[in-house]
C-alpha positions as CSV (number, residue, x, y, z in Angstrom):
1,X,110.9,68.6,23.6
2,X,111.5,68.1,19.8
3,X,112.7,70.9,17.6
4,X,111.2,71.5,14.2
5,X,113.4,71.9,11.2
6,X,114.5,74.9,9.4
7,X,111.6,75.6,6.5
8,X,108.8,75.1,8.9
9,X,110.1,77.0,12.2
10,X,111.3,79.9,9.9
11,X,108.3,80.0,7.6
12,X,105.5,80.0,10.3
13,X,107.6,82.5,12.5
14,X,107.4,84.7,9.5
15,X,103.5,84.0,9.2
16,X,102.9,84.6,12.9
17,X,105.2,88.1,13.2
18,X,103.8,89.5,10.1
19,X,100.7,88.9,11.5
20,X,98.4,90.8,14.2
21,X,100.8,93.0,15.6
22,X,101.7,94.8,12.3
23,X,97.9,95.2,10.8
24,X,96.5,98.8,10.7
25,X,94.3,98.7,13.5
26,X,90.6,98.6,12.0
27,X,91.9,99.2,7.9
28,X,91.4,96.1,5.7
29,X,93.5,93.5,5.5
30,X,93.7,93.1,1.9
31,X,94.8,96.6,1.4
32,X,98.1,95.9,3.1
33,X,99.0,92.7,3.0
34,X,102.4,90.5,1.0
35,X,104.5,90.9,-1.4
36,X,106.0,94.1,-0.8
37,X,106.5,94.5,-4.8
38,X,103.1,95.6,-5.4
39,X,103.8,99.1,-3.5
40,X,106.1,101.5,-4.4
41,X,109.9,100.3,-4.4
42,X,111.8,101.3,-1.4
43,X,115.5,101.3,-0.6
44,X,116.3,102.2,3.2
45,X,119.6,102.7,4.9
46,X,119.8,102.9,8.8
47,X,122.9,103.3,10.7
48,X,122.9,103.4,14.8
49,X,123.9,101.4,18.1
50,X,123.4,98.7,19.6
51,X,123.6,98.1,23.8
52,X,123.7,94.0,24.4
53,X,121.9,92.3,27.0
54,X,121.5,88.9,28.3
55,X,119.9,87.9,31.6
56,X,122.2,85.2,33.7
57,X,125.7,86.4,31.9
58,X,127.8,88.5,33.6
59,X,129.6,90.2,31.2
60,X,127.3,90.6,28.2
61,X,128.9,91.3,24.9
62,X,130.6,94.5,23.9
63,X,127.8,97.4,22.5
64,X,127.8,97.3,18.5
65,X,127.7,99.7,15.5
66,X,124.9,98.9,13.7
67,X,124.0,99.4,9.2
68,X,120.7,98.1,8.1
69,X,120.2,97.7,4.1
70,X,116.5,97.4,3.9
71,X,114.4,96.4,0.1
72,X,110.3,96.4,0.0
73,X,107.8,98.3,-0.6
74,X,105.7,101.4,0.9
75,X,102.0,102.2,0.5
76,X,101.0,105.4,2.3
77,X,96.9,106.4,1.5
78,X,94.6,108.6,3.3
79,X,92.0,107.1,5.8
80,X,88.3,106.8,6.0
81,X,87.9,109.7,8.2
82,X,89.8,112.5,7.2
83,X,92.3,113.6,4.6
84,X,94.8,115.1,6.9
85,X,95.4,111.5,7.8
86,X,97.3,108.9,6.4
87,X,98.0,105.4,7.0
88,X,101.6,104.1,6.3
89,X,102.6,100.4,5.7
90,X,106.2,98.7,4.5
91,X,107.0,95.8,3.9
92,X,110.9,94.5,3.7
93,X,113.6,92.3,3.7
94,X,116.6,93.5,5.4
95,X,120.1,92.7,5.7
96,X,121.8,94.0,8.9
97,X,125.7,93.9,10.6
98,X,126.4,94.8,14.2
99,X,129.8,95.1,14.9
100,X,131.7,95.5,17.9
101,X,134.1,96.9,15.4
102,X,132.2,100.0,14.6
103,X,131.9,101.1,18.0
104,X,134.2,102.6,20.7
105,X,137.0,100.2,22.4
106,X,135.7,97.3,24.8
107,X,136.6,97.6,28.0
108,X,139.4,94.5,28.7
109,X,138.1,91.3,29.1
110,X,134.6,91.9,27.3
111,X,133.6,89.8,24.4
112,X,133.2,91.7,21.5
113,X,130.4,90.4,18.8
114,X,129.7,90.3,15.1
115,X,126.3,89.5,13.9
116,X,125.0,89.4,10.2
117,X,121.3,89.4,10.2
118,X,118.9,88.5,7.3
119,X,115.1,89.5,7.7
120,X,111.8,89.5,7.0
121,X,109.5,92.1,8.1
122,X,106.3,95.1,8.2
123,X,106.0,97.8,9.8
124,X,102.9,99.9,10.1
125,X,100.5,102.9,11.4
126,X,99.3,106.4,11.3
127,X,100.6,110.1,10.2
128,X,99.4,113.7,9.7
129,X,99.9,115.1,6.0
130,X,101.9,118.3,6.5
131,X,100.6,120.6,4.1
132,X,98.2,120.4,1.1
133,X,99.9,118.4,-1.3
134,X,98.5,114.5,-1.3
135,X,102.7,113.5,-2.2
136,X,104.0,115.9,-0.4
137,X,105.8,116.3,3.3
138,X,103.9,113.9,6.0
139,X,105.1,112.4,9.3
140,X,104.2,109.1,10.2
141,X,104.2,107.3,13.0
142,X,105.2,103.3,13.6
143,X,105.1,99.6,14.9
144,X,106.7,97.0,13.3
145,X,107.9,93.7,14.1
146,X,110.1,91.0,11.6
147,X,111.7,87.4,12.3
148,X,114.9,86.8,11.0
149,X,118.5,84.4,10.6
150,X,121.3,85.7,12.3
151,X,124.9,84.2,12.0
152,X,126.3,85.1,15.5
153,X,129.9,85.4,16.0
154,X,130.7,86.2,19.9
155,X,135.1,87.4,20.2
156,X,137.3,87.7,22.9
157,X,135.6,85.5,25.4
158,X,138.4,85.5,28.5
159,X,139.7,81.9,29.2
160,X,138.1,80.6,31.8
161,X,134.9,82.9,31.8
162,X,132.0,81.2,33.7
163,X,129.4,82.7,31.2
164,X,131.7,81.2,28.5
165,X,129.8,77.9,27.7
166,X,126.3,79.7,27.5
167,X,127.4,82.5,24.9
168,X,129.3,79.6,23.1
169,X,125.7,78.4,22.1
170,X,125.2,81.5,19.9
171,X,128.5,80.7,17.4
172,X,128.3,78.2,14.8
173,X,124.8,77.4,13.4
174,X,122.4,80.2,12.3
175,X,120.3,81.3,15.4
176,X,116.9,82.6,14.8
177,X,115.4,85.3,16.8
178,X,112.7,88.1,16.0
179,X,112.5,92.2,16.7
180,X,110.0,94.9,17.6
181,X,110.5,98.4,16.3
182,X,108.9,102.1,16.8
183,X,109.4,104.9,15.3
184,X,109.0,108.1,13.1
185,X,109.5,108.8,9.5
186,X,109.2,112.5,8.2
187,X,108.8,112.5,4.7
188,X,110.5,114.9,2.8
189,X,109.8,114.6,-1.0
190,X,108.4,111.8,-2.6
191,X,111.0,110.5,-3.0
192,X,113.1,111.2,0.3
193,X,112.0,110.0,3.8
194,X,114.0,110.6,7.0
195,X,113.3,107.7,9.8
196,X,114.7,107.7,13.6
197,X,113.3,104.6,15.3
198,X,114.3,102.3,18.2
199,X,114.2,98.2,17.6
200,X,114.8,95.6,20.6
201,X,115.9,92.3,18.8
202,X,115.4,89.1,20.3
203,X,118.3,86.4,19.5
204,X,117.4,83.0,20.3
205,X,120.0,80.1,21.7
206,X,117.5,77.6,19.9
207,X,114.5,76.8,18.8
208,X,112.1,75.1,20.7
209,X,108.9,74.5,18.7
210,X,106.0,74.3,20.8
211,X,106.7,76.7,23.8
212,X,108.0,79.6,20.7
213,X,104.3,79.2,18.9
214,X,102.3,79.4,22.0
215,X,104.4,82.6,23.5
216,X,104.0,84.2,19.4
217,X,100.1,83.3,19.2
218,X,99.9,85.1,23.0
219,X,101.3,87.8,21.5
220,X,99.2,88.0,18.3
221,X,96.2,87.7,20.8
222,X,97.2,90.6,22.4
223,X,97.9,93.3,19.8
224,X,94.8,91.8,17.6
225,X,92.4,93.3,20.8
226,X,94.4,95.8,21.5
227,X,93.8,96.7,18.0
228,X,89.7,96.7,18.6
229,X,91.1,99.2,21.3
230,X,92.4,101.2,18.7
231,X,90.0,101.4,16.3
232,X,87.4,102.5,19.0
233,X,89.2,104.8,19.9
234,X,90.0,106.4,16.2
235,X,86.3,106.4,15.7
236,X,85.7,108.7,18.8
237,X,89.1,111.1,17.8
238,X,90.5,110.1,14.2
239,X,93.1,113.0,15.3
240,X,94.7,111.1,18.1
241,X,94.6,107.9,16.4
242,X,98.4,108.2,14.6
243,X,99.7,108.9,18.8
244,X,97.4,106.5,20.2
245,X,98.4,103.3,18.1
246,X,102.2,104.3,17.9
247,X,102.3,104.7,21.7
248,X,99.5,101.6,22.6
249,X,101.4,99.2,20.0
250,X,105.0,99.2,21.0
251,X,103.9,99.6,24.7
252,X,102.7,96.4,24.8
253,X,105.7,94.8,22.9
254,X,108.2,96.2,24.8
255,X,106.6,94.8,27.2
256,X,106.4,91.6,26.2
257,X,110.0,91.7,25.7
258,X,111.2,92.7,29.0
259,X,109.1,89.3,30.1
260,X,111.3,87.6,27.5
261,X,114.6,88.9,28.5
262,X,114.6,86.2,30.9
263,X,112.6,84.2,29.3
264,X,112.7,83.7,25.7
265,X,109.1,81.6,25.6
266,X,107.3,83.4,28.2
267,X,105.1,82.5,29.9
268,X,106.5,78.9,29.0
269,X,109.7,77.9,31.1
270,X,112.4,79.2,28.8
271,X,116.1,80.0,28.7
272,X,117.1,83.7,28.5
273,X,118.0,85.3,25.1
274,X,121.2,87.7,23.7
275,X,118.7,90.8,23.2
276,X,120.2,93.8,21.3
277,X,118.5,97.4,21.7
278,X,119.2,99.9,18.7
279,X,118.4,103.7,18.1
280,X,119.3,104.4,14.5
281,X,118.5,107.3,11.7
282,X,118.0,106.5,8.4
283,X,117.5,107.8,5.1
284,X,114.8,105.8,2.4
285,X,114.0,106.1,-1.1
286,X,110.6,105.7,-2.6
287,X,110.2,105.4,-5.8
């Protein structure tokens, strides 16, 4: 099959991730779409680690530290139905490094990694205001999903290794891959916001055009009905609506991308992917 090029793989990854599965389910579109700029500035730090996967090896890479540096913006409003409830939405770029380095000592004979990762990305959902103050403390739950460069560097691969020649693929050019995320942010202050969230990022060998769109539009399918799910649901109990989409939401992706762990284009015939599961805790900024 022919590959596309760089610009138009990356750009309409971008446009299909930050699509469906990100949208409030049942809010306007308009309120909450691109650039980030036009929210409130946000600076986030994350700092966790990472367990490698990859279906068919067998010795997967050494388990990473991971840093995130993440820039957008953050718009948090109350719903239709009730003031106690808000609706969150940030959009970022990010910069991440997972490093064998930052973690405990690979066992001998296990390849460690280094991976510098440059992203695009939204996340989204629902939260309870925690106390009368419109600014004040809230906690809000989330989905998000980005697409993203990575430049993979894979270490320490034992001579002679029969998995060698199939993590060899990852090293050299930039590989593209995308990531799911969940999680909770309690915010503090206006200004302060605590987050603890899990992400299961996807890391491609290479880019195949056609099978990557259709398994991505699937997807979009998906989450854009479960959405009408959703929003039925928040109509008949606004109160469980913040639970219901965080849990629904990221259900469904992770589920998708256990199909994907052996099979990056699922349900199209597909190689299997490096996949790298991360809990992290981080602090943001809001300004």
């Amino acid at each position: 099959m022919k590959r596309c090029g760089f610009i138009p793989r990356f750009a309409l990854t971008l446009l299909v991730v930050l699509w469906a599965p990100q949208s409030p389910a049942g809010d306007r579109w308009s309120d909450w779409t691109w650039p980030p700029w036009h929210r409130q500035p946000t600076i986030g730090l994350a700092y966790g680690f990472s367990r490698t996967l990859h279906d068919g090896v067998t010795i997967a890479p050494a388990n990473t530290g991971a840093g995130e540096l993440l820039l957008g913006g953050t718009r948090i409003g109350e719903t239709d139905s009730a003031s106690t409830l808000l609706r969150y939405r940030f959009l970022f770029f990010s910069v991440a490094n997972f490093n064998s380095d930052y973690s405990s000592s690979p066992p001998a004979g296990v390849p460690t990694l280094n991976v510098w990762r440059f992203g695009c990305g939204a996340r989204s959902g629902y939260g309870y205001r925690l106390g009368q103050d419109p600014d004040g403390a809230a906690l809000l739950l989330y989905h998000g999903a980005d697409g993203a460069l990575s430049s993979v560097d894979i270490r320490s691969v034992p001579a002679g290794m029969r998995d060698s020649s199939v993590l060899g693929q990852y090293n050299g050019a930039a590989r593209f891959g995308t990531s799911f995320s969940g999680g909770v942010v309690l915010r503090v202050t206006p200004l302060i916001s605590l987050d603890a969230g899990y992400q299961r990022m996807v890391i491609l060998r290479r880019m195949v055009f056609w099978p990557w769109l259709g398994s991505a539009v699937i997807e979009g399918i998906l989450h854009a009905g479960l959405d009408g799910f959703i929003k039925r649901i928040g109509e008949a109990s606004p109160m469980a609506k913040p639970i219901v989409y965080f849990a629904l939401k990221n259900a469904l992706s992770y589920g998708i991308s256990q199909l994907r762990r052996a099979n990056a284009y699922t349900p199209f015939a597909s190689e299997a992917p490096m996949v790298l599961d991360t809990f992290s805790i981080g602090l943001a900024f809001t300004f």
